[in-house]
TIVO-517885 format. One record per residue (C-alpha): x, y, z; residue in three letters; residue number from 1. Coordinates in steps of 0.25 Angstrom, whole numbers, plus 2048, in hexadecimal, padded with zeros to 3 digits. Each point is the difference from the previous one (the first is absolute). Layout:
REM residues N
   xx   yy   zz  resn  resi
    X    Y    Z   ALA   NUM
...
END
This chain:
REM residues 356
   xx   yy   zz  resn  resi
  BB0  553  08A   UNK     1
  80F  7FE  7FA   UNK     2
  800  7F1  7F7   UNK     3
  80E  7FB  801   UNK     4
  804  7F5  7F5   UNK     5
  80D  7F8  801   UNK     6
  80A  803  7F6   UNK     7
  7FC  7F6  7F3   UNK     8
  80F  7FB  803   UNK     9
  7FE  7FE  80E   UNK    10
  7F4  7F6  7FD   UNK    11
  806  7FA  7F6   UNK    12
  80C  7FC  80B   UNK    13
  7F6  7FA  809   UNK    14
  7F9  7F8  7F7   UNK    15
  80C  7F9  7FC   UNK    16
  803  7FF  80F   UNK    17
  7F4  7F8  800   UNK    18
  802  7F9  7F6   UNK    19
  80D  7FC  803   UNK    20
  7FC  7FC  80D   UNK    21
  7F7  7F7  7FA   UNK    22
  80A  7FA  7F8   UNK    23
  809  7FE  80C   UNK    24
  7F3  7F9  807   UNK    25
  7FE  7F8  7F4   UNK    26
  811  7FB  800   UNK    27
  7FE  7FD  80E   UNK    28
  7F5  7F6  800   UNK    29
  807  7FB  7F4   UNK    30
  80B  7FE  808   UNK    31
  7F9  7FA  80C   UNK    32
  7F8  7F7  7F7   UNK    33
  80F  7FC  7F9   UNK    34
  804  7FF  80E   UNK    35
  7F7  7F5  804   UNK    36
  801  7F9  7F2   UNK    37
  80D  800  804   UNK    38
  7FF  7FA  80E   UNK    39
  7F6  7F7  7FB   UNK    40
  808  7FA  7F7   UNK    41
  80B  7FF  809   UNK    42
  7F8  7F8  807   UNK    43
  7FC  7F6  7F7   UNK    44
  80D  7FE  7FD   UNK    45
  805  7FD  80E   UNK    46
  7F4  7F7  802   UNK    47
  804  7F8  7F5   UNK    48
  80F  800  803   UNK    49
  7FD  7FB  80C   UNK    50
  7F6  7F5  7FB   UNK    51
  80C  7FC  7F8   UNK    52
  80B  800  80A   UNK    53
  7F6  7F7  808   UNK    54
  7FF  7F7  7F4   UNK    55
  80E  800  7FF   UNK    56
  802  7FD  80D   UNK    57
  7F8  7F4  800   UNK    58
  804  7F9  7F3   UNK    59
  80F  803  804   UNK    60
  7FC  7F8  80E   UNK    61
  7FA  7F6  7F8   UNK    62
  80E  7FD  7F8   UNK    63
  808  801  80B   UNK    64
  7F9  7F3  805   UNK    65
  800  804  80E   UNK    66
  7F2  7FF  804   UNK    67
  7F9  804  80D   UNK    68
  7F9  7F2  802   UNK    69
  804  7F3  7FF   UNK    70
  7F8  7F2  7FF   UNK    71
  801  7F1  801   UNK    72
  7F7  7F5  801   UNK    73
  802  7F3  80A   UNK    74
  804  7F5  7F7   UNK    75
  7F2  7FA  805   UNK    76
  7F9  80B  7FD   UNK    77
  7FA  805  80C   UNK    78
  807  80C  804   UNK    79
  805  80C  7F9   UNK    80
  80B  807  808   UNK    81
  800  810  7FC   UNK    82
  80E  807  802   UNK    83
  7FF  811  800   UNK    84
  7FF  80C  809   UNK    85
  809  7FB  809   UNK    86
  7FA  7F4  804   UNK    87
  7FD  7F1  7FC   UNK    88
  7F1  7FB  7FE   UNK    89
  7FB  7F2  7FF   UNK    90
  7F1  7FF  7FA   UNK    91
  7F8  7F6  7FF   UNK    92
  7FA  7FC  7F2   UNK    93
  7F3  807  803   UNK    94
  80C  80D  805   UNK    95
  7FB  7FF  80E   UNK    96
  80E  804  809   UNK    97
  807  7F4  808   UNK    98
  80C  805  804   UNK    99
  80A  80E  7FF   UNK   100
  80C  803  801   UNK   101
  807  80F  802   UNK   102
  80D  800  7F9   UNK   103
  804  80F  802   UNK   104
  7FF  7FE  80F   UNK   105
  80A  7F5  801   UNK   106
  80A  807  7F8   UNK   107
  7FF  80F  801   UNK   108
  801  802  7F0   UNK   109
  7F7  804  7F3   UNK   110
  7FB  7F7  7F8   UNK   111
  805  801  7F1   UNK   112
  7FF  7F3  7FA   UNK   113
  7FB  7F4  803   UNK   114
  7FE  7F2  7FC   UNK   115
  7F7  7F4  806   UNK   116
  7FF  7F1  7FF   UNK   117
  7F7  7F7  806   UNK   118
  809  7F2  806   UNK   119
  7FB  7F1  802   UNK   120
  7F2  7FA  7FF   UNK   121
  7FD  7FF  80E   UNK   122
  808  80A  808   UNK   123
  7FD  80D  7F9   UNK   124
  80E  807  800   UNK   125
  801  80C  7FB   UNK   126
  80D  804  7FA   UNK   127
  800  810  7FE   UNK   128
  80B  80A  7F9   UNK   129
  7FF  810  804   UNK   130
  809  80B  801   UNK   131
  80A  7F8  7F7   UNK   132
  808  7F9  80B   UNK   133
  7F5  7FB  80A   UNK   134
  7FD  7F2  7FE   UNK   135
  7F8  7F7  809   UNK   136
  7F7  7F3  801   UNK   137
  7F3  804  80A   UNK   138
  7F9  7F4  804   UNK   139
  7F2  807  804   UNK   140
  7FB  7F5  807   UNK   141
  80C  801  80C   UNK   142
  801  80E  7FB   UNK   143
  810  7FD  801   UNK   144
  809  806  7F5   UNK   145
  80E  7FA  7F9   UNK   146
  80A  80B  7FB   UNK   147
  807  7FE  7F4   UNK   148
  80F  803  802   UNK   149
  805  808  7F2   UNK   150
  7F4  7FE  7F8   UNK   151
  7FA  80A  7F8   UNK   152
  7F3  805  7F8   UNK   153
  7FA  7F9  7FA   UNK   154
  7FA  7F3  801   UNK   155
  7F9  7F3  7FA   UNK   156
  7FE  7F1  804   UNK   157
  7FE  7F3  7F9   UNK   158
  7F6  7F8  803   UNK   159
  804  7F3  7FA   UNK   160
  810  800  804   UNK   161
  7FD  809  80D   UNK   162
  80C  809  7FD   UNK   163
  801  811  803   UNK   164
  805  808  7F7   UNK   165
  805  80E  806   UNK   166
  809  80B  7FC   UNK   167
  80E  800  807   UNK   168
  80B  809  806   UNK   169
  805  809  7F3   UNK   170
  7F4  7FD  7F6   UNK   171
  802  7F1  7FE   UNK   172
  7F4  7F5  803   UNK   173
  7FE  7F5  80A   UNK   174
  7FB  7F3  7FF   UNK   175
  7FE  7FB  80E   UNK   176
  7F8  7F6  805   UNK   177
  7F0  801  804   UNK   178
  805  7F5  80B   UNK   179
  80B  807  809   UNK   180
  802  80D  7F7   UNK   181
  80F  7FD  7FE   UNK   182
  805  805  7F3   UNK   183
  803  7F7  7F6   UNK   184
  807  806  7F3   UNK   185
  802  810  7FF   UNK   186
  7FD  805  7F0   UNK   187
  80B  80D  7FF   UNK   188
  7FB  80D  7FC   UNK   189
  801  807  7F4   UNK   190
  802  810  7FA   UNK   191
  7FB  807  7F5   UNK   192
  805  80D  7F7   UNK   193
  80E  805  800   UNK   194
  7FF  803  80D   UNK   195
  7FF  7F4  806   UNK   196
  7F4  803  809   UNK   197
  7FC  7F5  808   UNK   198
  7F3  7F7  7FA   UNK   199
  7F4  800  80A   UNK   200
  7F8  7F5  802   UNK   201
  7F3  804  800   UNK   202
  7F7  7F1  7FF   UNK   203
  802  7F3  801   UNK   204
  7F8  7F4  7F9   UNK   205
  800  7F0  802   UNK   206
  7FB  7FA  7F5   UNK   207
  7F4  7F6  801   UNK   208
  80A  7F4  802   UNK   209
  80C  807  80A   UNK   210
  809  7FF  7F6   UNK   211
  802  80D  7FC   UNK   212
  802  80D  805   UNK   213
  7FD  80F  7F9   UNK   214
  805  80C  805   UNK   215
  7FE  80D  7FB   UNK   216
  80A  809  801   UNK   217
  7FE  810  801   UNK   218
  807  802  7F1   UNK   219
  7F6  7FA  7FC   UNK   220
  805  7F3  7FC   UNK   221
  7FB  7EF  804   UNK   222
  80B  7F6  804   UNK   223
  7F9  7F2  803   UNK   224
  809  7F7  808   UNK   225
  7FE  7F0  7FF   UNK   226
  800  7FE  811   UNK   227
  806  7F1  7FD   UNK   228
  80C  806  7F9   UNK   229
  801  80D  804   UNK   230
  801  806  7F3   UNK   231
  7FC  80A  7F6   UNK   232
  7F6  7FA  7F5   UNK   233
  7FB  80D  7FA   UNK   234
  802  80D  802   UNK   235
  7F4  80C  7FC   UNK   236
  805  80C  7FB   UNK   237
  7F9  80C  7FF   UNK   238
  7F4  808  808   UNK   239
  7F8  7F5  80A   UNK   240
  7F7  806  808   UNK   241
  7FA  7F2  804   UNK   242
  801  7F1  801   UNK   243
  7F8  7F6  802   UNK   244
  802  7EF  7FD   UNK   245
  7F6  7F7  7F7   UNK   246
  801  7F3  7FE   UNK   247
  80E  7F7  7FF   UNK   248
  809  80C  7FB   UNK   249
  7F8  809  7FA   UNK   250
  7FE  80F  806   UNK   251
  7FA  80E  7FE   UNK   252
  808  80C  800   UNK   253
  7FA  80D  801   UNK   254
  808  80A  7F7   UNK   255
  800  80B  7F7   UNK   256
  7FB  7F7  7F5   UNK   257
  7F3  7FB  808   UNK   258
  800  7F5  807   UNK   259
  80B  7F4  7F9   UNK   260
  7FE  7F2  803   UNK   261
  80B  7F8  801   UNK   262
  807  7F2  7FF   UNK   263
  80D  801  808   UNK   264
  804  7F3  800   UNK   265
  800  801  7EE   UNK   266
  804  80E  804   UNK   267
  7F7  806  7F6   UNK   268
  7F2  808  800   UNK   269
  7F4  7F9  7FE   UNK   270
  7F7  80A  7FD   UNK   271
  7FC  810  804   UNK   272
  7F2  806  807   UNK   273
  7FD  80C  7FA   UNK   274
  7FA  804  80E   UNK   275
  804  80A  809   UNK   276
  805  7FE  80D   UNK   277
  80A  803  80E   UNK   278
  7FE  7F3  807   UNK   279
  7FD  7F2  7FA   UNK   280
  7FC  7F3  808   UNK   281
  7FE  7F2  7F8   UNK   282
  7F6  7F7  805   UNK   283
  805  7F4  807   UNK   284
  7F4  7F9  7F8   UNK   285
  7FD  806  7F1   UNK   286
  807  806  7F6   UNK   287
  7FA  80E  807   UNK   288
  808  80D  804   UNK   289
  7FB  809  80C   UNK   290
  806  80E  7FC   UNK   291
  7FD  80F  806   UNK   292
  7FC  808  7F6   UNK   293
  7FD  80E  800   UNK   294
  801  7FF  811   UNK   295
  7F6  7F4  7FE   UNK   296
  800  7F3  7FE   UNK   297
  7FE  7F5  7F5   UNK   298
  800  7F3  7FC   UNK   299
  806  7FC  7F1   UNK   300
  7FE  7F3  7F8   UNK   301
  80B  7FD  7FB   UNK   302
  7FB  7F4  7F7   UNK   303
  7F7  809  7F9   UNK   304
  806  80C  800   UNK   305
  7F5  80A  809   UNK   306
  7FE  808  80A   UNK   307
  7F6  7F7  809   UNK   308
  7FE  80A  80A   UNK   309
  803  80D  806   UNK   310
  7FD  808  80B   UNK   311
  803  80F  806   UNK   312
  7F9  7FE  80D   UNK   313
  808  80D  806   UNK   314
  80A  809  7FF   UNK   315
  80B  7FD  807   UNK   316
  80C  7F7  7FB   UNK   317
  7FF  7F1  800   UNK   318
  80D  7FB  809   UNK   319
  7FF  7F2  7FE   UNK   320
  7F9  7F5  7F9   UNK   321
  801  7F2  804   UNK   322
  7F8  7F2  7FA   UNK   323
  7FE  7F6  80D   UNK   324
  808  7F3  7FC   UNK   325
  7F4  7F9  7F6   UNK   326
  7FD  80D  7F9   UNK   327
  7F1  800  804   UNK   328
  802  80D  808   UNK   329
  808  80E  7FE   UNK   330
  801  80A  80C   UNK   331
  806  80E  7FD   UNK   332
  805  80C  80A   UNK   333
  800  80D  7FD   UNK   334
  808  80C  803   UNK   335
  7F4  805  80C   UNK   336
  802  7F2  805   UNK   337
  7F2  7FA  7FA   UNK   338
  801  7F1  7FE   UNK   339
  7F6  7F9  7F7   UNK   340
  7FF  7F2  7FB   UNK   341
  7FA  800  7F3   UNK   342
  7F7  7F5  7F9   UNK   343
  809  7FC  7F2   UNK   344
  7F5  7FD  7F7   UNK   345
  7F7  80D  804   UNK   346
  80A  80A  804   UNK   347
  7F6  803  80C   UNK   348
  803  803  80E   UNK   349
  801  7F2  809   UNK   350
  804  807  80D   UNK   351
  808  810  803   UNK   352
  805  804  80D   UNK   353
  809  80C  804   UNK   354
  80C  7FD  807   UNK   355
  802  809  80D   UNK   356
END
């Protein structure tokens, strides 16, 4: 029998065929598995972008103080009235519903900000603010509602002089009377930067004794209004992101810097919290502050300078925080609509329900 045998040259060719075909299958994993790194890390990343921009999203909803609930206590501190999702809730203290109220049914529109305020001791009023230019007393009881003619978000009432303050037509504020709603002085409106665009009012704050009015402006900035003279006695410049009254003249501003206190009558700051916070609540009754923190909620001794509680019971975004009027209880809304009235001395859970 006839032995052939391939050219040395020839098998030398097919080896490095071979070879080379290894080296090929070797590149092509490599690429694969560079592929996948690649994809993977793409992934991350998009995980994380998108973590962030929810982040972002809610801190810049947060400073925008336009909330998705709002809360106020009766003055006699037996019902909380809940305004959100396009309706109006009043609770009792232990959060068991009374009464509801649609407001996007009546007037055909979205809801994007709104404001509340519980009237009178014994008729229950409840004066509301959404949408910017719809303002209204409801009664629950008759369930019969009053309009307010060219009154804006948002809103605020004073117990002890019974008068309303709204925004107006053209960004100004209105004092009006809790008695037959007719306005009774007008504040003008303001601008800001070179441009000259229009000053938002975004809240409005009675002090404890009626005498005084705080709006905070979209700039940024706090012009508190004497209501017996109708005049300008300070004027906050700067980053406010919240307000809220102490005792006599004294305030808590929420800013850049912490949170400042205040004594606008000697216009001159009294002292600085080097606590964190968006929101800020004084107690009607103690030197304490309710703030949300970290999308929880807090309480702050201000005497001795400490954090006395603090409390991240989910995560969603507190809307609201609100002390009934003698400071012995604190109820909070989120943004799922979860209202819960907190115990002040243990931070524990008195009662929760969720708002349907």
């Amino acid at each position: 029998m006839v032995k052939y045998r391939l050219p040395t040259t020839l098998m030398k060719e097919d080896r490095c065929y071979a070879m080379n075909n290894i080296k090929i299958n070797q590149l092509n994993v490599i690429n694969k598995f560079a592929s996948l790194c690649i994809l993977f890390i793409f992934f991350l990343l998009s995980i994380i972008f998108i973590i962030q921009t929810v982040a972002i999203t809610k801190v810049a909803y947060i400073r925008a103080g336009v909330p998705q609930y709002r809360l106020a206590w009766n003055p006699l501190n037996q019902n909380v009235a809940v305004i959100g999702n396009k309706s109006i809730v009043v609770l009792t203290r232990r959060l068991e519903q009374l009464k509801k109220r649609s407001i996007a049914s009546h007037f055909g529109v979205e809801e994007i900000t709104i404001s509340l305020a519980l009237l009178g001791d014994t008729n229950q009023l409840v004066l509301y603010a959404y949408d910017y230019n719809n303002v209204g007393v409801w009664n629950p009881n008759t369930d019969t509602t009053i309009l307010l003619d060219n009154a804006n978000f948002p809103v605020s009432w004073s117990a002890n002089t019974n008068l309303i303050a709204t925004g107006g037509n053209n960004h100004t504020v209105q004092i009006r009377s809790g008695l037959d709603f007719e306005v009774e002085a007008i504040f003008p409106n303001f601008t800001y930067s070179s441009q000259q665009v229009p000053d938002l009012v975004h809240s409005l704050d009675w002090s404890e004794n009626g005498e005084y009015l705080a709006a905070r402006y979209s700039s940024g900035v706090i012009r508190v209004w004497d209501a017996r003279t109708n005049e300008i006695i300070y004027v906050h410049d700067g980053d406010a992101r919240s307000v809220s009254w102490g005792p006599g003249t004294q305030m808590v501003i929420v800013s850049n810097n912490g949170l400042e206190l205040w004594d606008v009558a000697a216009r001159k700051i009294i002292g600085i919290i080097s606590a964190k916070a968006s929101l800020v609540r004084w107690s009607p009754a103690e030197n304490r502050l309710a703030l949300r923190i970290d999308e929880g909620i807090g309480l702050w001794d201000i005497e001795n300078s400490v954090m006395i509680w603090h409390r991240k019971y989910n995560d969603n975004i507190i809307s609201d925080i609100q002390w009934n009027a003698v400071g012995t209880l604190l109820v909070s809304v989120d943004s799922s609509g979860i209202v819960t009235i907190w115990d002040i001395e243990s931070g524990s859970t008195i009662a929760s329900t969720q708002l349907q």
